[in-house]
Every structure is written in C-alpha cells, then in structure tokens.
PDB file as gemmi writes it, atoms N, CA and C in Angstrom:
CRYST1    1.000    1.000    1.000  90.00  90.00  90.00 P 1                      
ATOM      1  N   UNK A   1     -51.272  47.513  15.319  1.00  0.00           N  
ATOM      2  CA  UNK A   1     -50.072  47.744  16.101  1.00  0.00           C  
ATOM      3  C   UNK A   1     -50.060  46.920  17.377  1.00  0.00           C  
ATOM      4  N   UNK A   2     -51.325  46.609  17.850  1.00  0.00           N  
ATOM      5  CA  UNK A   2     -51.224  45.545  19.401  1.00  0.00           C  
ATOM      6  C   UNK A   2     -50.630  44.329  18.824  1.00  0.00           C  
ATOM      7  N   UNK A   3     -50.459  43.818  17.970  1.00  0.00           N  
ATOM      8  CA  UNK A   3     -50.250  42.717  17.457  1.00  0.00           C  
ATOM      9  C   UNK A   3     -48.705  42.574  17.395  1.00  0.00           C  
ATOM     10  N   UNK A   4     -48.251  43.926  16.937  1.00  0.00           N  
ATOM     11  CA  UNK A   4     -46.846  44.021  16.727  1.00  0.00           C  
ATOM     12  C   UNK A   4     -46.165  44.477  17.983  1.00  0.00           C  
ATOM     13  N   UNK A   5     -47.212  44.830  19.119  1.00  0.00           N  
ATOM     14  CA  UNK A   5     -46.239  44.952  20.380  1.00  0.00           C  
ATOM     15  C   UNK A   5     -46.693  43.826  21.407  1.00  0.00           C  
ATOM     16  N   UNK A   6     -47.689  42.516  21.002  1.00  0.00           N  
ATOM     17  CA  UNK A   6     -47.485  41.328  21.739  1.00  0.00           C  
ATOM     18  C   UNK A   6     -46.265  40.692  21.307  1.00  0.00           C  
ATOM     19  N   UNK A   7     -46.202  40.753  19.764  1.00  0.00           N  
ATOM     20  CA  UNK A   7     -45.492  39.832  19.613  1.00  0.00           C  
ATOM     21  C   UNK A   7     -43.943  40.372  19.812  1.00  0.00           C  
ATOM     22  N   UNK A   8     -43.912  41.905  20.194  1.00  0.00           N  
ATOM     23  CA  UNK A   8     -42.067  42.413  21.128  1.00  0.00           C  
ATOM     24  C   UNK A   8     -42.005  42.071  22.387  1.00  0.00           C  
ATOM     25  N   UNK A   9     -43.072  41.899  22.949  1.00  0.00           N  
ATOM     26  CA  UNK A   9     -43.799  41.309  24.461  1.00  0.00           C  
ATOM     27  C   UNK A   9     -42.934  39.943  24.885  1.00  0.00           C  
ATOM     28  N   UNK A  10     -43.870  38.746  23.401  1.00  0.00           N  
ATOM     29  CA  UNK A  10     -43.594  37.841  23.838  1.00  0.00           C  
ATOM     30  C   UNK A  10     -41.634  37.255  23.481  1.00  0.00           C  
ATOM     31  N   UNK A  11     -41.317  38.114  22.367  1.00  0.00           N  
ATOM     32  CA  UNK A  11     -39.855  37.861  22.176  1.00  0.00           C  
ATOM     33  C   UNK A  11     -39.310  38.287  23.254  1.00  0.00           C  
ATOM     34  N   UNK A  12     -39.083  39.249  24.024  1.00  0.00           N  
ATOM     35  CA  UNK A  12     -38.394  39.966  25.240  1.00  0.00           C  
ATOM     36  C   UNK A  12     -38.944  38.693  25.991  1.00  0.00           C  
ATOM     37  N   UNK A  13     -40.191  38.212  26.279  1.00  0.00           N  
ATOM     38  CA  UNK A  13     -40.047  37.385  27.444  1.00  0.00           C  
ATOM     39  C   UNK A  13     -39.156  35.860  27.145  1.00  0.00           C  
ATOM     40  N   UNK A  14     -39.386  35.866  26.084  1.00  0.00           N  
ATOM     41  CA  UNK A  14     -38.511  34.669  25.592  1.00  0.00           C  
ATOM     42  C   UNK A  14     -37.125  34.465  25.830  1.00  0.00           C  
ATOM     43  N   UNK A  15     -36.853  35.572  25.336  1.00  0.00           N  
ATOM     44  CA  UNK A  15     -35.214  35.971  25.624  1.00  0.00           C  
ATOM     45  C   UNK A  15     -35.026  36.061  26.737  1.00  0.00           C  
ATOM     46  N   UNK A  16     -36.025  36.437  27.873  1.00  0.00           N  
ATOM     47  CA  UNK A  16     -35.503  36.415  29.838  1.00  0.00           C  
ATOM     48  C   UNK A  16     -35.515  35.072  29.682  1.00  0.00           C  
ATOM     49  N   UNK A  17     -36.555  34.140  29.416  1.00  0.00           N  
ATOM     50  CA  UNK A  17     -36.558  32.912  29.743  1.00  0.00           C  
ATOM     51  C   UNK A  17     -35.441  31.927  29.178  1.00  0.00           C  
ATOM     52  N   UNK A  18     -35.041  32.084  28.341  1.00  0.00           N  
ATOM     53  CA  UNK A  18     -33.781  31.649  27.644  1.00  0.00           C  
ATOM     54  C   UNK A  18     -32.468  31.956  28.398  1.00  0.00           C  
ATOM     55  N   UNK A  19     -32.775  33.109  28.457  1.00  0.00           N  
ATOM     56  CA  UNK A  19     -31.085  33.875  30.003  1.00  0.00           C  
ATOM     57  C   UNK A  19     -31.384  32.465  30.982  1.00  0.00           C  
ATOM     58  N   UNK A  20     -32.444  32.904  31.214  1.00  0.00           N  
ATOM     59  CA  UNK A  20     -32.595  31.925  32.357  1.00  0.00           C  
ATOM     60  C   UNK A  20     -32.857  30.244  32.359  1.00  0.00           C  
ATOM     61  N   UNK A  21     -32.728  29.952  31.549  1.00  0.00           N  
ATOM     62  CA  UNK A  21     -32.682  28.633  31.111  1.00  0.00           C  
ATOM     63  C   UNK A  21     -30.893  28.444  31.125  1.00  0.00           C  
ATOM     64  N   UNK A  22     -29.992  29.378  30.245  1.00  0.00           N  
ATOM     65  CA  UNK A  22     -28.674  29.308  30.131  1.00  0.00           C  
ATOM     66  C   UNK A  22     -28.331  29.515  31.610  1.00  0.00           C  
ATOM     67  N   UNK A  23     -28.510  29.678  32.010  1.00  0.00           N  
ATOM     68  CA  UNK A  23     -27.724  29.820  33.735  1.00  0.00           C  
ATOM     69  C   UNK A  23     -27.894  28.890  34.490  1.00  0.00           C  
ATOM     70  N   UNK A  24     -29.436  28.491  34.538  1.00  0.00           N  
ATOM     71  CA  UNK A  24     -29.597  27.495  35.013  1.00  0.00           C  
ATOM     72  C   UNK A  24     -28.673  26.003  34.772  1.00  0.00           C  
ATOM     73  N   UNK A  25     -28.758  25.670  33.377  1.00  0.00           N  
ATOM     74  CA  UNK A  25     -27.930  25.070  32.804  1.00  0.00           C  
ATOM     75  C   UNK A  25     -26.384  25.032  33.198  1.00  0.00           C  
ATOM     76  N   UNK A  26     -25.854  26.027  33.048  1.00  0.00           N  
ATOM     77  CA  UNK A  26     -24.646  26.624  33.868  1.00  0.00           C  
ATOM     78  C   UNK A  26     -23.990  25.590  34.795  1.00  0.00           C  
ATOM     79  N   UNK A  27     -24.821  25.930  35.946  1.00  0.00           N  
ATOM     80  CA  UNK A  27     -25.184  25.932  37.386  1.00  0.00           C  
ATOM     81  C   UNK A  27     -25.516  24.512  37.297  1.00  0.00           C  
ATOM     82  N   UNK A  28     -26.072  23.572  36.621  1.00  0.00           N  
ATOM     83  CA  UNK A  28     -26.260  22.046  36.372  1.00  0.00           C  
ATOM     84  C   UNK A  28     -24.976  21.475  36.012  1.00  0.00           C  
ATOM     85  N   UNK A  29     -23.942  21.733  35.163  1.00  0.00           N  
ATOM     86  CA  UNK A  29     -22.996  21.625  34.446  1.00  0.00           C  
ATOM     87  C   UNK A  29     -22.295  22.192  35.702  1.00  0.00           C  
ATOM     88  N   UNK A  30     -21.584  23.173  36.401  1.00  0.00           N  
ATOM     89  CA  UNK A  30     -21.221  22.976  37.390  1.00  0.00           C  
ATOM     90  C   UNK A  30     -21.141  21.756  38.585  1.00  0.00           C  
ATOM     91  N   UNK A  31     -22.344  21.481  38.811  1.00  0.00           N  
ATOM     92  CA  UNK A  31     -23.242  20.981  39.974  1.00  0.00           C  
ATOM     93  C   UNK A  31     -22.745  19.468  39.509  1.00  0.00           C  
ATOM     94  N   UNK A  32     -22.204  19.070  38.059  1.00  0.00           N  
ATOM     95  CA  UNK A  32     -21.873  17.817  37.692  1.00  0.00           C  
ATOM     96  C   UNK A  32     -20.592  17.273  37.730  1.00  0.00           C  
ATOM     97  N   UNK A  33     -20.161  18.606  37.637  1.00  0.00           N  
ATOM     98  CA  UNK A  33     -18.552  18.830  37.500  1.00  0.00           C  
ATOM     99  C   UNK A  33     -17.858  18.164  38.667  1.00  0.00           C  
ATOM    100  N   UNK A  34     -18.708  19.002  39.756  1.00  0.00           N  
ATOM    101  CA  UNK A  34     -18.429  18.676  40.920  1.00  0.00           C  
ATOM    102  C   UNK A  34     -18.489  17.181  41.357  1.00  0.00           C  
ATOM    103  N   UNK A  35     -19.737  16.801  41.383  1.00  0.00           N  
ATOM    104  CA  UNK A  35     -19.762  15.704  41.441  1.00  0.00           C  
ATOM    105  C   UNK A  35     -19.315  14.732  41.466  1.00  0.00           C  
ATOM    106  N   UNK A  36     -18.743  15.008  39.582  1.00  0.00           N  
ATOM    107  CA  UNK A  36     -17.637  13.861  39.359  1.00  0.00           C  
ATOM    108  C   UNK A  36     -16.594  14.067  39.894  1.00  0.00           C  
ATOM    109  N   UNK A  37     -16.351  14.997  39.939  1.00  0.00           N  
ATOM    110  CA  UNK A  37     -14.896  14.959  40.938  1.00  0.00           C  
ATOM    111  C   UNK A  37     -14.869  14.550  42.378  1.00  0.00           C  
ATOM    112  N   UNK A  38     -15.942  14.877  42.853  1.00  0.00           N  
ATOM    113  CA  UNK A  38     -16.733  14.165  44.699  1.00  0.00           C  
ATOM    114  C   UNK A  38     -16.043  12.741  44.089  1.00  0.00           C  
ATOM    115  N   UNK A  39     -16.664  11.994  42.723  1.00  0.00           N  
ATOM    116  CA  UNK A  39     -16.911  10.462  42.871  1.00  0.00           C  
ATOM    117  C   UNK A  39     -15.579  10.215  42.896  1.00  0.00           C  
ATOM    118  N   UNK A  40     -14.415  10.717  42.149  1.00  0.00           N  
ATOM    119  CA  UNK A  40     -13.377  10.552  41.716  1.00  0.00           C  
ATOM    120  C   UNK A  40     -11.927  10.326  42.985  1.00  0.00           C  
ATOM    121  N   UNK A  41     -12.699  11.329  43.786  1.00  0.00           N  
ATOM    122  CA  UNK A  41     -11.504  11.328  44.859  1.00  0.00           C  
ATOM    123  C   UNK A  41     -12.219   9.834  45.946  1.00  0.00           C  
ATOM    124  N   UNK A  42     -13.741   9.969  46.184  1.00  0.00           N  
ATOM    125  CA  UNK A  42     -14.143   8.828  47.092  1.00  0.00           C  
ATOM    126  C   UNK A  42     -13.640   7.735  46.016  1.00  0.00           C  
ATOM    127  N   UNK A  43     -13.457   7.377  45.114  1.00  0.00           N  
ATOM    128  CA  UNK A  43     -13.078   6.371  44.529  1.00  0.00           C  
ATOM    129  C   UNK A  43     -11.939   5.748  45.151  1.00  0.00           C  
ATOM    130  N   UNK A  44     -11.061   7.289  45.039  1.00  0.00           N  
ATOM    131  CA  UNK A  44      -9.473   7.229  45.137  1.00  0.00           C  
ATOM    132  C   UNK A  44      -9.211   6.487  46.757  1.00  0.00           C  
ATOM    133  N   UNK A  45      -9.776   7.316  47.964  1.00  0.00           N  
ATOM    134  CA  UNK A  45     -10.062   6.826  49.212  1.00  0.00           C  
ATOM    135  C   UNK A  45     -10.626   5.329  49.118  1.00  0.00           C  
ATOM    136  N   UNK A  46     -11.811   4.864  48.836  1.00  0.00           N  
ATOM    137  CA  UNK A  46     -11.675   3.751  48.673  1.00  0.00           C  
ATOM    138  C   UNK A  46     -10.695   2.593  48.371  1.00  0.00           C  
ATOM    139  N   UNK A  47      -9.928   2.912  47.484  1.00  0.00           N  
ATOM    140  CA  UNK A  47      -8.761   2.312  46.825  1.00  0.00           C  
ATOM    141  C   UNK A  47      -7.816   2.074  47.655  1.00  0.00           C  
ATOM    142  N   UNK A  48      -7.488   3.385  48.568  1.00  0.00           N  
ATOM    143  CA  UNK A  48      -6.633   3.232  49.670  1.00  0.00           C  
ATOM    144  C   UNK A  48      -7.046   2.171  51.038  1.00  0.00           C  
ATOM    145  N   UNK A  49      -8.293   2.571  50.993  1.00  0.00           N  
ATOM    146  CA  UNK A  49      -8.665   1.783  52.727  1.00  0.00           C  
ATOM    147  C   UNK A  49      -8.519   0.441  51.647  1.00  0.00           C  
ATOM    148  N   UNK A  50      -8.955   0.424  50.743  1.00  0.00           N  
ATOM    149  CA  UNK A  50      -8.785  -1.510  50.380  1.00  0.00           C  
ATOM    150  C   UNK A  50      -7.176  -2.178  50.677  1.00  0.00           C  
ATOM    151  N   UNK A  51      -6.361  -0.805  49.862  1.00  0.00           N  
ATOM    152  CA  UNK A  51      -4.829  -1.093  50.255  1.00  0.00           C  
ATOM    153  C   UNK A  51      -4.353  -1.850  51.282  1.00  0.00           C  
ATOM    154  N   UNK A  52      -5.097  -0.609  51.804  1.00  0.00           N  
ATOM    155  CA  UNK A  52      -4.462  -0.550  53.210  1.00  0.00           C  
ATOM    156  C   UNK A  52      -5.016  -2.182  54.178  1.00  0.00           C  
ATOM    157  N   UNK A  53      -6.599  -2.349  54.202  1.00  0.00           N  
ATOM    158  CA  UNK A  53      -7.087  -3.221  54.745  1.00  0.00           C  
ATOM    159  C   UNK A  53      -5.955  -4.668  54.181  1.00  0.00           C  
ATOM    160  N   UNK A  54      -5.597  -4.774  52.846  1.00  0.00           N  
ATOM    161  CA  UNK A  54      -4.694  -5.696  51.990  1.00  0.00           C  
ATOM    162  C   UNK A  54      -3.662  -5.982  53.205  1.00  0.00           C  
ATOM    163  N   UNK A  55      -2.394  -4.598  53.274  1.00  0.00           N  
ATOM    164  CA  UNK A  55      -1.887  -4.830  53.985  1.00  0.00           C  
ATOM    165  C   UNK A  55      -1.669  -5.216  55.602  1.00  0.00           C  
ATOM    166  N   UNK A  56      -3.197  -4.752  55.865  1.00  0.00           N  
ATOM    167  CA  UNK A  56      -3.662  -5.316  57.881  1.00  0.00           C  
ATOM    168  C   UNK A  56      -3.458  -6.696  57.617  1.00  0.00           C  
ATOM    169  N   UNK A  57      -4.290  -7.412  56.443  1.00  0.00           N  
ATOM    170  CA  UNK A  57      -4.495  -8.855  56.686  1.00  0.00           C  
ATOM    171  C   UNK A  57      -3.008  -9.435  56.130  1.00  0.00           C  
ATOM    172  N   UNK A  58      -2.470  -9.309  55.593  1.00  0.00           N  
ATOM    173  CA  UNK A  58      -0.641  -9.947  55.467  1.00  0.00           C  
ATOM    174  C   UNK A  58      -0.555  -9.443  57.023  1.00  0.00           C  
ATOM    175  N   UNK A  59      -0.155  -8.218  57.692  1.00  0.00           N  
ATOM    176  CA  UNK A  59       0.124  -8.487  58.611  1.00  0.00           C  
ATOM    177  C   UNK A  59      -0.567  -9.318  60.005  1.00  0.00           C  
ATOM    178  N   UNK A  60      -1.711  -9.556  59.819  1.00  0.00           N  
ATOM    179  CA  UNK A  60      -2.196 -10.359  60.460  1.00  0.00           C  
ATOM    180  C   UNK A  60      -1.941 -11.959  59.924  1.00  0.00           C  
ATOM    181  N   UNK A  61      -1.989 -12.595  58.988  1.00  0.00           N  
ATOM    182  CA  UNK A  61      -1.601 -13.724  58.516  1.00  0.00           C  
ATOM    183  C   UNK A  61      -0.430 -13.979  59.093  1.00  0.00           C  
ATOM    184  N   UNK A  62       1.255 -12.852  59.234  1.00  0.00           N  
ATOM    185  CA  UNK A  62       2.081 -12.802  59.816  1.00  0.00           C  
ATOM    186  C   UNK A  62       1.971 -13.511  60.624  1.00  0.00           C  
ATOM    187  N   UNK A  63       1.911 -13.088  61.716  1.00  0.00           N  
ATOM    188  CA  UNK A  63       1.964 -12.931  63.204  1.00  0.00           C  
ATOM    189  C   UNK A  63       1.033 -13.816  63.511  1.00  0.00           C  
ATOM    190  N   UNK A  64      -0.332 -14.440  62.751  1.00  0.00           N  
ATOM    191  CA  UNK A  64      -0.931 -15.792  63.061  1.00  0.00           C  
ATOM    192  C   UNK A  64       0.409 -17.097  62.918  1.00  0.00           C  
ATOM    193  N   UNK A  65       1.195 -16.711  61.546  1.00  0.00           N  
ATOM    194  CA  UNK A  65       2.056 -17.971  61.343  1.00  0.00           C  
ATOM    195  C   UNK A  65       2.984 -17.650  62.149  1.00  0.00           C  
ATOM    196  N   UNK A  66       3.038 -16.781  63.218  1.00  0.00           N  
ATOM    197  CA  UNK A  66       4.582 -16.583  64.203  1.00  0.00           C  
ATOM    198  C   UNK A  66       4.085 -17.317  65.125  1.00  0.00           C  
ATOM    199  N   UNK A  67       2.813 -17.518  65.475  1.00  0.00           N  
ATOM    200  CA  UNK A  67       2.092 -17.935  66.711  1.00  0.00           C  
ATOM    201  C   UNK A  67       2.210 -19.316  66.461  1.00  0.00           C  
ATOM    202  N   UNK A  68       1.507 -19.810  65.562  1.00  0.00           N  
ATOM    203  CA  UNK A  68       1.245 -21.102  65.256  1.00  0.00           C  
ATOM    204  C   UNK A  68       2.749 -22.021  65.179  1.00  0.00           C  
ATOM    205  N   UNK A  69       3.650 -21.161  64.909  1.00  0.00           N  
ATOM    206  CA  UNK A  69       5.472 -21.550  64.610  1.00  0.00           C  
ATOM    207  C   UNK A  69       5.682 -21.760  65.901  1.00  0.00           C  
ATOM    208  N   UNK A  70       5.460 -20.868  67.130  1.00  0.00           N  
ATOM    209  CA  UNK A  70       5.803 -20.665  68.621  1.00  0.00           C  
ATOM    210  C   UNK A  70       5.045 -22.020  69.668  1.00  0.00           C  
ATOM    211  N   UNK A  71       3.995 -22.163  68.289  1.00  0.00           N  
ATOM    212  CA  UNK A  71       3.415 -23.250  69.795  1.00  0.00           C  
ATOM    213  C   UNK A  71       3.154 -24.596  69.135  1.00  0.00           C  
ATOM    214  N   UNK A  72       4.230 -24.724  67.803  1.00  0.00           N  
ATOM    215  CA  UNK A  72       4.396 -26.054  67.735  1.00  0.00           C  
ATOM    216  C   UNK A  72       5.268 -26.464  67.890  1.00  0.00           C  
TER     217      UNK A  72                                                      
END                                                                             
C-alpha cells in the first residue's frame, strides 16, 4: 500500500506543478501580448516623429530658398 500512496503523492504533486506551470504560462502569454502591442504603438510614434521631422526639413528647405531668392 506505500507504493500506492507514493505514487497518489507523486500524481497530486504533479498536478500542483502543472497548475502551476499553466499560469505561469498564462502570465508569459500575457507579458507578450503586451509587449507587442508596447512595440506596435512605439512603431506607430516613430512613424510620426519621421513625418513630422519630413515635414521640418521642406519647411526648412523653404525658407532657405526664400533667403537665398532675397539676397540674390
């Protein structure tokens, strides 16, 4: 009978460790989720300051050729 209550021993501990493996897991799969979505929006921001930087330098090119027009 010790034999037959290690081995209910070691199934019950198996099964905590398994709970706990699935949660953990969980909680990883969360933790990724996130992530990608962190990368997704800094992507998006990026995209913009490039825009945006796009449009500083036209307006700077501008206003170099207004200058250069003014003082020739």
């Amino acid at each position: 009978m010790s034999a037959l209550i290690r081995l209910q021993e070691k199934i019950t501990e198996w099964k905590q460790d398994h709970e706990a493996l699935k949660q953990e897991n969980a909680e990883l799969k969360r933790q990724l989720e996130n992530s990608a979505g962190s990368q997704h929006e800094q992507a998006a921001q990026i995209e913009a300051l490039r825009s945006e930087l796009a449009q500083k330098d036209a307006e700077i090119e501008k206003i170099i050729a207004q200058v250069e027009a003014l003082l020739a």
